[in-house]
C-alpha beads as a LAMMPS data file, in Angstrom:
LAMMPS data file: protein, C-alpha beads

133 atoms
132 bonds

1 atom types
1 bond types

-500.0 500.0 xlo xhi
-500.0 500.0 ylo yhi
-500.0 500.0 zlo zhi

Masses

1 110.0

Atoms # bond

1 1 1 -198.702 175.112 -50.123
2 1 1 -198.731 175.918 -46.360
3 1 1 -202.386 175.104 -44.844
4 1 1 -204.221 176.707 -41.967
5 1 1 -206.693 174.582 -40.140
6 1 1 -209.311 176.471 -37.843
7 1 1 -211.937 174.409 -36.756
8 1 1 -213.058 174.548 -32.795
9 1 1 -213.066 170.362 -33.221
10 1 1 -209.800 169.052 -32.073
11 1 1 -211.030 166.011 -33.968
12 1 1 -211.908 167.476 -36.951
13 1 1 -209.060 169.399 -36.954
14 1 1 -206.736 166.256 -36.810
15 1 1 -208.634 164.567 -39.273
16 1 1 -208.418 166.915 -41.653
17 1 1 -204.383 167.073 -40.753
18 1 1 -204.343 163.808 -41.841
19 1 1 -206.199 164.012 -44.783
20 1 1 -204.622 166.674 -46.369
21 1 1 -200.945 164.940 -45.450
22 1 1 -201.437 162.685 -48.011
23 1 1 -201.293 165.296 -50.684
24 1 1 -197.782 166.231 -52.328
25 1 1 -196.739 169.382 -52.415
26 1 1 -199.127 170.379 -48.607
27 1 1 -198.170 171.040 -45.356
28 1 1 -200.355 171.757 -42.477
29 1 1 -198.542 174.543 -40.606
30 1 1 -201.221 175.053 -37.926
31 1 1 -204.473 175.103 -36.347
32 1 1 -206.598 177.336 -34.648
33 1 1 -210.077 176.776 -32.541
34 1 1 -211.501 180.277 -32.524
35 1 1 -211.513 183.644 -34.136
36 1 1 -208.692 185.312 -32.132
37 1 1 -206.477 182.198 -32.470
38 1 1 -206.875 182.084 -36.264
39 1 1 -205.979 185.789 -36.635
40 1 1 -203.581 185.231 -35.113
41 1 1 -202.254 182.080 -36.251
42 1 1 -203.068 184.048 -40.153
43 1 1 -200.445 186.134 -39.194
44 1 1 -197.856 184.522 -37.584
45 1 1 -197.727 181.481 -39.921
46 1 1 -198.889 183.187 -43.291
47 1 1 -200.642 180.295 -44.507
48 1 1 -201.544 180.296 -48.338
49 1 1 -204.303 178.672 -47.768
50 1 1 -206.727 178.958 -44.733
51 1 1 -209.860 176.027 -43.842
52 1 1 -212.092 178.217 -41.538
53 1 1 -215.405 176.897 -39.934
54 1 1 -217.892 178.942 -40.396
55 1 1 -219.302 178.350 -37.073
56 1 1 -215.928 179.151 -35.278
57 1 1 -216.459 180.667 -31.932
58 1 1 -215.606 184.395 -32.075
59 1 1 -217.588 184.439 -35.974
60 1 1 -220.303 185.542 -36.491
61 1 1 -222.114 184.087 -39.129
62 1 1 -225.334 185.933 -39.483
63 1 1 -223.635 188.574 -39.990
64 1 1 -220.471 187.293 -42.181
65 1 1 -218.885 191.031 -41.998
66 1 1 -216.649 190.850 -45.402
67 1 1 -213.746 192.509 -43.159
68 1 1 -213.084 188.693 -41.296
69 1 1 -212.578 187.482 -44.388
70 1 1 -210.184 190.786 -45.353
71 1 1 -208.544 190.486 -41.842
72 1 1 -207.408 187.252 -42.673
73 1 1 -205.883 187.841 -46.122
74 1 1 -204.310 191.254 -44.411
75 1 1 -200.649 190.368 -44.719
76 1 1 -201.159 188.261 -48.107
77 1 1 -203.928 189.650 -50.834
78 1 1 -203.526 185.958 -52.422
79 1 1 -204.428 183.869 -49.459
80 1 1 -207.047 181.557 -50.037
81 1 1 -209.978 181.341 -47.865
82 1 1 -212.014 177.833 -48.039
83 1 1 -215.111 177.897 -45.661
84 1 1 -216.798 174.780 -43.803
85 1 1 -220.204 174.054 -42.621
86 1 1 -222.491 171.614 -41.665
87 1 1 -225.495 174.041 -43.041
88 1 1 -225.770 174.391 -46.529
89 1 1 -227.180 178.017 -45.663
90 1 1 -223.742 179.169 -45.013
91 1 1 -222.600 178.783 -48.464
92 1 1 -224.263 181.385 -50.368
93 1 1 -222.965 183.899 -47.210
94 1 1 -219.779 182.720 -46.993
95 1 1 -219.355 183.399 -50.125
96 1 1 -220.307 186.225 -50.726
97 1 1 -218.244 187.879 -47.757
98 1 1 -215.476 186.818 -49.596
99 1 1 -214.551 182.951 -49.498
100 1 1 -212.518 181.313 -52.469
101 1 1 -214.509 178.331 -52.116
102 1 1 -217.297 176.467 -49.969
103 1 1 -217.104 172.897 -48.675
104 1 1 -220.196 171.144 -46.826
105 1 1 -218.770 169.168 -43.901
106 1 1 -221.236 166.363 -44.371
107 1 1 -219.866 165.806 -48.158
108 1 1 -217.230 163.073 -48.401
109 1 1 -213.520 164.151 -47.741
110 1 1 -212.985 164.110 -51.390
111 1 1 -214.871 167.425 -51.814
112 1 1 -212.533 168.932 -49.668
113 1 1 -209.590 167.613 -51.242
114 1 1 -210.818 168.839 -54.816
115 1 1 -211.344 171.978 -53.063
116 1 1 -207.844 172.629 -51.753
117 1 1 -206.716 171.526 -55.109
118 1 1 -208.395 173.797 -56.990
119 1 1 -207.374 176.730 -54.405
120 1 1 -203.469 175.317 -54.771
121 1 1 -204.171 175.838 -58.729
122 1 1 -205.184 179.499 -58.338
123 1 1 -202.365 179.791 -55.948
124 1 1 -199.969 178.781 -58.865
125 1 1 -201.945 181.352 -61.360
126 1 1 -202.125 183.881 -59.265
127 1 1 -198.152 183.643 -58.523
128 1 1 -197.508 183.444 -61.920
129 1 1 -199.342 186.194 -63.053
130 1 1 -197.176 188.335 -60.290
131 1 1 -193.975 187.282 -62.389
132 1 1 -194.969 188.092 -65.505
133 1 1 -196.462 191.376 -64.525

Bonds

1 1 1 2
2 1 2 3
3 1 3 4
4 1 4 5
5 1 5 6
6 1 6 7
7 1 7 8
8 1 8 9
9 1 9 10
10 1 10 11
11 1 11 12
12 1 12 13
13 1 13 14
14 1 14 15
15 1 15 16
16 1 16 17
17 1 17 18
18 1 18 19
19 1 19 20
20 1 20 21
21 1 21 22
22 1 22 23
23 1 23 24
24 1 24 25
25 1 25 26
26 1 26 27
27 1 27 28
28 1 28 29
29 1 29 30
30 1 30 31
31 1 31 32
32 1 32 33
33 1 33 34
34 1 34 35
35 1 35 36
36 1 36 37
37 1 37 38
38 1 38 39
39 1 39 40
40 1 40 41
41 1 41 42
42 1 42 43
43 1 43 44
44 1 44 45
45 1 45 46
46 1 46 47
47 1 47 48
48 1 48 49
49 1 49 50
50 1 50 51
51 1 51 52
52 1 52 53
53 1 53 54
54 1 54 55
55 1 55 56
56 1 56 57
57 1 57 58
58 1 58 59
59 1 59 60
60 1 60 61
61 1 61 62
62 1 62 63
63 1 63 64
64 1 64 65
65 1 65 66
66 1 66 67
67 1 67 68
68 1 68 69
69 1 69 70
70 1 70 71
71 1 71 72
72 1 72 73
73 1 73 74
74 1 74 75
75 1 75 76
76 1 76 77
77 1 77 78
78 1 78 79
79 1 79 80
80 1 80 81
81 1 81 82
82 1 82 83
83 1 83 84
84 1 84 85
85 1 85 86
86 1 86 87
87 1 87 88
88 1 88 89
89 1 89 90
90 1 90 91
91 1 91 92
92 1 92 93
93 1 93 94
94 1 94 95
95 1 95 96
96 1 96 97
97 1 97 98
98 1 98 99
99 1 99 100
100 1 100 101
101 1 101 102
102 1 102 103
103 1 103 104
104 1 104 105
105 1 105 106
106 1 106 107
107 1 107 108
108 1 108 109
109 1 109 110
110 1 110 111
111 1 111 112
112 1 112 113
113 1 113 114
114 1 114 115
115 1 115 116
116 1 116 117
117 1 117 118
118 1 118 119
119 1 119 120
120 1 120 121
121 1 121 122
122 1 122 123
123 1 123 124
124 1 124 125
125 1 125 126
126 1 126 127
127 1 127 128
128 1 128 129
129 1 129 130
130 1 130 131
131 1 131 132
132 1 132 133
């Protein structure tokens, strides 16, 4: 599963690099610090999965327009889209603008690595279900 990291902390960015390096079957193709930069990087790299803070300069939050959340899975309908925060708050929006999944940033890394898990399992389903069909 190729990752996409966009986060506008180059230290949170690298430690989540290295956290997620230490999973089989992951690879961290790139990172991003701001909105332009992450479309960008969305579709140059087509990631299959994307880790986007919700506070990411160029976002808006407040508003959490659905079409970021399109924008990003533009190229690839089965992308998956896991948002971070350090406000609860942004959960219930993030969500509902169109995020797979929600991860507090002050939980313990191992939220985020169930996460991403869970998001690689849909992957799988989701590519299997294109076979078959």
């Amino acid at each position: 599963m190729h990752v996409l990291i966009a986060d506008d902390q180059a230290w949170l960015r690298s430690a989540m690099r290295l956290l997620l390096e230490q999973e089989p079957d992951l690879e961290v193709v790139g990172e991003a610090y701001d909105t332009r930069s992450l479309l960008q990087a969305a579709k140059a790299l087509s990631p299959d999965l994307i880790l986007v803070d919700w506070e990411l300069p160029g976002l808006n939050p407040r508003a959490a327009e659905p079409k970021f959340i399109r924008a990003l899975c533009a190229d690839d309908a089965h992308v998956q889209i896991i948002v971070l925060s350090g406000y609860s708050e942004a959960a219930q929006v993030a969500l509902a603008a169109g995020a797979d999944a929600f991860v507090s940033k002050g939980e313990p890394p191992e939220y985020l690595l169930y996460a991403v898990q869970r998001a690689q399992a849909r992957l799988v389903a989701l590519q299997q279900s294109d076979i078959i069909s």
